[in-house]
C-alpha positions in Angstrom: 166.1 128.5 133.3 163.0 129.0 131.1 162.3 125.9 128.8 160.8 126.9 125.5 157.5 125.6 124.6 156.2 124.4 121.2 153.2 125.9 120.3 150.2 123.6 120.2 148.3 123.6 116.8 144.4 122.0 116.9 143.6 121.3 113.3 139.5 120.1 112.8 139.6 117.8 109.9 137.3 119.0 107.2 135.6 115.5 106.6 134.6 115.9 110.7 133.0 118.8 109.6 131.1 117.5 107.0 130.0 114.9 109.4 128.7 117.4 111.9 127.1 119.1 109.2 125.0 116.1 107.8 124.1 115.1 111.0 122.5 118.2 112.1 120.7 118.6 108.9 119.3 115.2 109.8 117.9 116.3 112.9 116.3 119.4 111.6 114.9 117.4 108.9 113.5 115.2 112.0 111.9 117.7 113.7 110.7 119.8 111.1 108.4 116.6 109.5 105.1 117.9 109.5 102.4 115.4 111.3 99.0 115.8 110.8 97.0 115.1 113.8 94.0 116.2 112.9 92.6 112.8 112.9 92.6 109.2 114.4 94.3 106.4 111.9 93.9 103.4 112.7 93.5 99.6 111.0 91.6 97.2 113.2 92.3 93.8 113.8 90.9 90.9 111.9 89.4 87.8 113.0 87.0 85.1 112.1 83.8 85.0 112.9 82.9 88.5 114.1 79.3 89.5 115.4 78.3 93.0 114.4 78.8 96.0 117.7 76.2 97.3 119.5 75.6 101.3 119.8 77.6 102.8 122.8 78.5 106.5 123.7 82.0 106.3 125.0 84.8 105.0 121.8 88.7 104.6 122.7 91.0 104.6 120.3 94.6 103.1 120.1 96.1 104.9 116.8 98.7 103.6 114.8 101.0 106.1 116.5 99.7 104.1 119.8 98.1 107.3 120.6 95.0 106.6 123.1 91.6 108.8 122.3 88.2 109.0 124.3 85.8 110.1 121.9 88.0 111.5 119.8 90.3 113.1 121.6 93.8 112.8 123.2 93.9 111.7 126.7 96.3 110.4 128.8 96.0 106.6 130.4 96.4 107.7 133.8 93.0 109.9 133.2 91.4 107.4 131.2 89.6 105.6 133.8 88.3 108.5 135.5 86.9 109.7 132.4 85.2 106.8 131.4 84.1 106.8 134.5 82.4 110.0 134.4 81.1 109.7 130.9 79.4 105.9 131.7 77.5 108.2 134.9 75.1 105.9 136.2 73.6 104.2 133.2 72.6 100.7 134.1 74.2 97.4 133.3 73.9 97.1 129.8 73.9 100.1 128.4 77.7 100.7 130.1 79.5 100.0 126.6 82.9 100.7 125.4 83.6 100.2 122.4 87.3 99.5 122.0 89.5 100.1 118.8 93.1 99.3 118.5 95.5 99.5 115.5 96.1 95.6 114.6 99.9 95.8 114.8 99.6 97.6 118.7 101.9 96.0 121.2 100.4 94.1 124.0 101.9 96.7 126.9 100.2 99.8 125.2 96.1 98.1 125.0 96.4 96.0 128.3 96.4 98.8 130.5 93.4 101.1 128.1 91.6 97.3 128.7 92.0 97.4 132.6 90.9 101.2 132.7 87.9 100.1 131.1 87.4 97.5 133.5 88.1 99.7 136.5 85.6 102.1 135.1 83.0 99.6 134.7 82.9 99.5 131.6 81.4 96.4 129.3 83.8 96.7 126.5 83.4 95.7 123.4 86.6 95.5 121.1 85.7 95.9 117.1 87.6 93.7 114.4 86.9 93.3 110.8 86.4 90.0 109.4 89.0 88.8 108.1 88.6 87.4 104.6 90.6 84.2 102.6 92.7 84.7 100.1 
């Protein structure tokens, strides 16, 4: 005996649809925002009581993206040390300065590691602020 089957009917609700829809234009709109990277920003810290820095030839940079940059340009932080490193040569103790620059609202975990690079490298680093001003 062959039992008869109702056929199974899959409706997509339209209002899904125009879910699915928003959402992907969303994410195109996402990933098509242009980013110009074509230079470092960054807003240094503030503090009271700041001595002016001394001349040095290697700079890092911790953009407000939390990008890190070694002279002005991107690098990684597993490289950074090495490439201190190599750019501090042999220059005596000093003249072994790194000057330091981080956004002021960068999170401890991101500059804690570019300062222990530093260290690793040798490096005398010197972190640059503004001074801060009352108001």
């Amino acid at each position: 005996m062959k039992i008869a089957r109702k056929p199974m009917k899959a409706d997509v609700p339209s209002v899904a649809m125009g879910d699915i829809a928003f959402n992907l234009l969303i994410f195109f709109v996402i990933l098509a925002r242009a980013q110009d990277d074509t230079h470092v920003r960054w807003e240094p810290a503030k503090a009271i009581g700041v001595q002016p820095n001394s001349t040095s030839r290697v700079s890092v940079v911790i953009d407000t993206d939390g990008k890190i940059h070694l002279n002005g340009r991107p690098i990684g932080e597993v490289q950074l040390a090495g490439a201190i490193k190599e750019m501090l040569g042999s220059q005596p103790e000093g003249k072994r300065t790194v000057l330091l620059k981080v956004h002021r609202e960068a999170r401890a975990e991101r500059f804690e590691p570019v300062i222990e690079a530093i260290s690793q490298a040798g490096g005398e680093m010197v972190h640059v602020l503004n001074q801060e001003t009352k108001e």
